[in-house]
C-alpha positions in Angstrom: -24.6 -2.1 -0.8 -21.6 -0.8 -2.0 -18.6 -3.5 -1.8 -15.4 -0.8 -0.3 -12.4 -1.0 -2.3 -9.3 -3.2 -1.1 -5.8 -1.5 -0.6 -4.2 -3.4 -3.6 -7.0 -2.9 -5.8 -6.9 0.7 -4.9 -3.4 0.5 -6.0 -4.1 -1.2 -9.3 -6.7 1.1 -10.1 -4.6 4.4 -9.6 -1.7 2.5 -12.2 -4.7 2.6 -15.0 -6.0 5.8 -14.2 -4.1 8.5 -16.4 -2.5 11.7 -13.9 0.3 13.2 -16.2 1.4 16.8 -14.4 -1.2 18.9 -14.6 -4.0 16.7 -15.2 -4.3 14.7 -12.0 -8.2 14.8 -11.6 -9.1 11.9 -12.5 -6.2 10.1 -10.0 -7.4 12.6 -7.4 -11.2 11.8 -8.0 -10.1 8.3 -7.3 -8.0 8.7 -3.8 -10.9 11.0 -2.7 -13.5 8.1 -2.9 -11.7 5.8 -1.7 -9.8 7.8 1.2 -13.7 9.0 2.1 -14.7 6.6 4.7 -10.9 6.8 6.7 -10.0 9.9 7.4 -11.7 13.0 9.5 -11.3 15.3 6.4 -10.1 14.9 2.6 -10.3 18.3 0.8 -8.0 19.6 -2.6 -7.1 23.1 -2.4 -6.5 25.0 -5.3 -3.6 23.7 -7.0 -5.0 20.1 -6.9 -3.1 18.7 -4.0 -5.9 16.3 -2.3 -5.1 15.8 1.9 -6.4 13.5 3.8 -6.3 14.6 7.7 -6.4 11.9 10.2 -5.8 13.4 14.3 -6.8 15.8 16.3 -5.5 19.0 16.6 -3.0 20.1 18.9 -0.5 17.5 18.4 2.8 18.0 16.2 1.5 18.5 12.3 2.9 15.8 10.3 2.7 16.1 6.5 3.4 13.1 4.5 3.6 13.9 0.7 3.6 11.2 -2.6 3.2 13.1 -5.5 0.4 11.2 -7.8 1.7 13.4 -10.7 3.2 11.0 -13.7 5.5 11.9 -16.6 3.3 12.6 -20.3 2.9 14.6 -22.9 0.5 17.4 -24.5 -0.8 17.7 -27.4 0.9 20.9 -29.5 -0.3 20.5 -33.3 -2.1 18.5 -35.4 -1.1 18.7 -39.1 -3.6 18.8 -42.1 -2.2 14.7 -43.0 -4.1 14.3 -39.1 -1.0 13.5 -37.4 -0.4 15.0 -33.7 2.9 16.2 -32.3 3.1 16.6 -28.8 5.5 18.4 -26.2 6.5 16.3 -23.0 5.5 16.7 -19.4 8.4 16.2 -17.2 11.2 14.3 -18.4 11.5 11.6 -21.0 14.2 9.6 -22.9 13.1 10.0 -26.0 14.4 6.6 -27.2 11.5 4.9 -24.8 8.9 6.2 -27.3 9.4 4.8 -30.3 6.6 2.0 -31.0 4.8 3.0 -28.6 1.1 2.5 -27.7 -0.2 6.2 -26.4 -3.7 7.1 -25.3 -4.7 10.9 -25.9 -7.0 11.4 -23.1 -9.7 14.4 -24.5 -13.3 15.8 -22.6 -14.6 13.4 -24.7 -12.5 9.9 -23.5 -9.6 8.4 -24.6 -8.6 8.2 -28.0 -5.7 4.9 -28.8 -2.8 6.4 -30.5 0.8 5.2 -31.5 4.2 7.3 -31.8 6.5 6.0 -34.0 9.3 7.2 -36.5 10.6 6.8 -40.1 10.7 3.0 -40.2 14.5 1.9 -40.4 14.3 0.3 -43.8 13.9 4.1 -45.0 16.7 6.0 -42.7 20.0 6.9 -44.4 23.1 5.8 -43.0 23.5 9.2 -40.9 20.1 8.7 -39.7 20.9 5.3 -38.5 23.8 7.0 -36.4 21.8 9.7 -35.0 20.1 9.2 -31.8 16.5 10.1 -32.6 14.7 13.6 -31.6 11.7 14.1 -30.3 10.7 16.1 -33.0 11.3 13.6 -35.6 8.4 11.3 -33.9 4.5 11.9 -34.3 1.2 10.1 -33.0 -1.0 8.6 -35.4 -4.6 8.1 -34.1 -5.7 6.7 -37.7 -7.1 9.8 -39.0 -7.8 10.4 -42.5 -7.3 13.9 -42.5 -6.4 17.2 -40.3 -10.5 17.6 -40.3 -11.0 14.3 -38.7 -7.8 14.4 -36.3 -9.5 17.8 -35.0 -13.2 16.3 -34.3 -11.2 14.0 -31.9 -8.3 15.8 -30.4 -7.8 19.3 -29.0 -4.9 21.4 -28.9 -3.6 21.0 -25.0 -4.3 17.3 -24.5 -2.8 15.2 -22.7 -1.4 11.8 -23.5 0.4 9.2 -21.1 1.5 5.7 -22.4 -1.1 2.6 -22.6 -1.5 2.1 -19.2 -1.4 -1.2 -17.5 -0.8 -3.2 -14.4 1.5 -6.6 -15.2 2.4 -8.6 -12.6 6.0 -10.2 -12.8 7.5 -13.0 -10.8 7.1 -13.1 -6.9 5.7 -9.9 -5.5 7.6 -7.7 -8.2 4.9 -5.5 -10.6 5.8 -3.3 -13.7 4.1 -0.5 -15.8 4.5 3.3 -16.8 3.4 5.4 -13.2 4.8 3.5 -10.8 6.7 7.0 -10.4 5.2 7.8 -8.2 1.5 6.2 -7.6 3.6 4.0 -5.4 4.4 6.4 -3.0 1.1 8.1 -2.8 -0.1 5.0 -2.5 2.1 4.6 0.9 0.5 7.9 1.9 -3.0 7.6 1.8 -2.7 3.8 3.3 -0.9 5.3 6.1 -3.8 8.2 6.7 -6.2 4.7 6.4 -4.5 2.9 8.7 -4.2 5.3 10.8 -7.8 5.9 11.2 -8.9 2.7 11.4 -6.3 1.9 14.4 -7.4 1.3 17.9 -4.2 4.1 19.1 -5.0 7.4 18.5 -2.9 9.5 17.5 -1.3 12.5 19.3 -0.4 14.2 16.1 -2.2 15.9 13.4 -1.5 13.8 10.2 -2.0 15.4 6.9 -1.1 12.7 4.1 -1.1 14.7 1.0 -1.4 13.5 -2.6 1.0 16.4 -4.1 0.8 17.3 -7.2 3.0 18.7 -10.5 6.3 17.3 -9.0 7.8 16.0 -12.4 7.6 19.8 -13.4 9.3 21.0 -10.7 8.0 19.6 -7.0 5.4 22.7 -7.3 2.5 21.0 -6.0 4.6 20.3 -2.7 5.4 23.7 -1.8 2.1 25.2 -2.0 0.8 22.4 0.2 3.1 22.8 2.7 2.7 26.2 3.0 -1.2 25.8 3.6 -0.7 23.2 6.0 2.7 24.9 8.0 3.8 21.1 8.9 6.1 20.8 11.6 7.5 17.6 10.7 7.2 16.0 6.8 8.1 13.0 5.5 7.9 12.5 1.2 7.9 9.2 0.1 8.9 9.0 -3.7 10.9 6.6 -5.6 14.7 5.6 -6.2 16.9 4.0 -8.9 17.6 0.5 -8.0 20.7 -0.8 -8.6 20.2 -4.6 -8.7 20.4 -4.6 -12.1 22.9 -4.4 -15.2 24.6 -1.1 -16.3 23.6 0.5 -12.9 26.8 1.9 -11.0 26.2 0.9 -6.9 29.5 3.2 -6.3 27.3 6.2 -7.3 23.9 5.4 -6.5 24.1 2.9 -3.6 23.4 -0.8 -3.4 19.6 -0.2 -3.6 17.5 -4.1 -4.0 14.2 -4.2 -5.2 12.2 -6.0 -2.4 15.1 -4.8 0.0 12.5 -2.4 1.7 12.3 1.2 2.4 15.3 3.5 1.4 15.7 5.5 4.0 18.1 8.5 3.1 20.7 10.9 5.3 22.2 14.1 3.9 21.8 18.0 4.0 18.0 17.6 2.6 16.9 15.6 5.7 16.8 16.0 9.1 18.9 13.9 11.4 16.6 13.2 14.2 13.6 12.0 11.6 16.1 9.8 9.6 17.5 8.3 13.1 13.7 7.8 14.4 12.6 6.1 10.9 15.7 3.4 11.3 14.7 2.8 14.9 11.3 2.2 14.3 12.1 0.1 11.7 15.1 -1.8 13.5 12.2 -1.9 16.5 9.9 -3.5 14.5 11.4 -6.0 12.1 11.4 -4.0 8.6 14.3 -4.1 7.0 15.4 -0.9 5.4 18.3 0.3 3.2 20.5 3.2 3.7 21.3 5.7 1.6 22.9 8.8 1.4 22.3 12.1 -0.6 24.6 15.2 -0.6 22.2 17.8 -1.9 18.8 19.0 -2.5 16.6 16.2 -3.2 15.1 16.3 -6.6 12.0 15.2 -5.0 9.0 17.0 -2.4 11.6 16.6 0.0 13.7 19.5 -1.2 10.9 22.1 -0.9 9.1 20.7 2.2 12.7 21.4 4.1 12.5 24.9 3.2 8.9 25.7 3.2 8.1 28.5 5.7 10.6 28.6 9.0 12.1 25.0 8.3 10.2 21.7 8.3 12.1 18.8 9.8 12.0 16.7 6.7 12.7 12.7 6.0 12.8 11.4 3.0 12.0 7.5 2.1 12.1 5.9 -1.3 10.8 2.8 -3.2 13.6 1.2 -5.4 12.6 1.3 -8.9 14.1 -0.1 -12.1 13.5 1.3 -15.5 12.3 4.7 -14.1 10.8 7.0 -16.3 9.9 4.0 -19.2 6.5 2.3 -19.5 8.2 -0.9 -17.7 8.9 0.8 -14.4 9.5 -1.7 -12.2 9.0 -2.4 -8.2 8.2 -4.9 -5.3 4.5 -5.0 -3.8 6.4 -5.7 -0.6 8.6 -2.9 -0.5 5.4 -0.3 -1.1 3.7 -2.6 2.1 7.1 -1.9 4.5 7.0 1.6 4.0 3.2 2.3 4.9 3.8 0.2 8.0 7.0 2.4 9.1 4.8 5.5 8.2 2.2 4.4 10.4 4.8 3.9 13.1 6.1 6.8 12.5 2.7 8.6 12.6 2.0 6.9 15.9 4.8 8.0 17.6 5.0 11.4 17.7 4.1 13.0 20.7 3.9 17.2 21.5 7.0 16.3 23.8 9.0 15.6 20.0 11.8 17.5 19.5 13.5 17.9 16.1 15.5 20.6 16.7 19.4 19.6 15.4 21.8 18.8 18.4 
């Protein structure tokens, strides 16, 4: 008898399983085993976003979308010395990758590989000034040769940073994916709990594991327009700001383990941010306001747009170190926002009205 997998072990498991853009099988292989036995339906369609539907039809369609998609790189040429050079997926700082421990996930498995630079012993004085290019970096997978390097590795590739799952003081976690495995993660454990409650819902609830966000929130918009939501919610994460060098006058005063960000501004409709702070003023979650004067750069810019218009709320998980293999967030903040999801699922009614005014 199979022993079925707990939601924080779920969680863990999707931080150690590799999904840069592009290459989310493996991540979507996982949430479709696991989301199996709670939900009426999980299916991908063609693009690779995975939905789980929870709900009869009928009721108000309600898309919730966490992309799964993480940041990485690809694998672009491998010189006859058997060194690989890599392009990046989505958008990287490339400061955070020098000294690095890489894995180059091929057909074959994973292959351990570090990225590194001339070492500083050896840089001129100019060089020493310079802020270092990507180009100037390589991964060494201990090859002897290009021969040997191309028995391993393939052209196309992909590579993340050594994954892992460390747990910090209190309930605060860290490593590379937490952007934004964390907010799927709030997604599919509000399609679980929402199957496994005793109040059924009046809605149709499609929580959807979107994918290719970091390359431009593409996975997103062709979801959306195979679902035709009425109401969407993405869940993604935001800079925190309770720590040093971060300006709270321009991002906000966002507190790890302060609970869900909950956002107002031109992306998001009025009557779903209202109904998100009520519920969670209703019911004891405390949640942090933010504002946001423009498109998103998240699922919730193309999700407002898709189709006619889809009321759209957006709700974020305060991160530090974003886009670094230290990414950095509270267990308890992830836990706040499924319940207000579920809440949120669970009210909605065919009497809702999001229509502005």
């Amino acid at each position: 008898m199979t022993t079925e997998m707990q939601p924080l072990e779920f969680f863990k498991q999707s931080i150690l399983t590799p999904s840069p853009s592009g290459y989310e099988e493996p991540i979507q292989k996982l949430i479709g085993e696991y989301l199996k036995p709670h939900s009426d339906e999980v299916s991908i369609d063609v693009h690779g976003n995975l939905t789980a539907r929870v709900g009869e039809a009928g009721g108000p369609k309600l898309m919730l979308a966490g992309h799964c998609d993480q940041i990485g790189m690809l694998i672009s040429h491998i010189d006859d010395q058997g060194f690989l050079y890599a392009q990046t997926i989505g958008g990287w700082d490339p400061q955070q990758l020098i000294g690095q421990s890489m894995t180059v996930w091929t057909d074959d498995g994973p292959v351990s590989a570090v990225i590194s630079r001339k070492p500083i012993h050896l840089l001129s004085q100019q060089e020493r000034g310079e802020v270092v290019k990507l180009e100037q970096m390589w991964l060494d997978i201990g090859a002897k040769d290009g021969d040997e390097a191309k028995s391993k590795v393939r052209i196309g590739d992909c590579v993340t940073l050594n994954l892992a799952y460390r747990e910090l003081l209190g309930d605060m976690v860290s490593g590379p994916g937490m952007d934004n495995k964390t907010g799927m993660w709030t997604v599919i454990e509000t399609a679980r709990r929402c199957a496994s409650s005793d109040q059924a819902l009046q809605c149709e609830l499609h929580s959807v594991a979107t994918v290719q966000e970091e390359i431009g929130l593409r996975g997103a918009k062709t979801a959306a327009g195979r679902i035709n939501p009425d109401v969407a919610i993405a869940v993604d994460v935001t800079h925190a700001s309770d720590c040093p060098t971060i300006d709270k006058q321009q991002q906000g005063d966002i507190k790890i383990g302060g609970g869900p960000v909950i956002f107002r501004g031109p992306n998001i409709n009025a009557k779903v941010a209202k109904r998100l702070m009520q519920l969670a003023d209703d019911n004891d979650i405390a949640y942090q306001p933010a504002a946001l004067g423009r498109a998103a750069p998240n699922d919730s810019n193309v999700l407002q747009v898709s189709g006619s218009g889809v009321a759209t709320g957006l709700v974020a998980i305060p991160n530090r170190y974003m886009h670094s293999a230290v990414e950095t967030i509270s267990l308890g903040d992830i836990e706040a926002i499924a319940k207000l999801l579920t809440l949120f699922a669970q009210s909605l009614t065919p009497e809702c009205d999001f229509i502005p005014g």
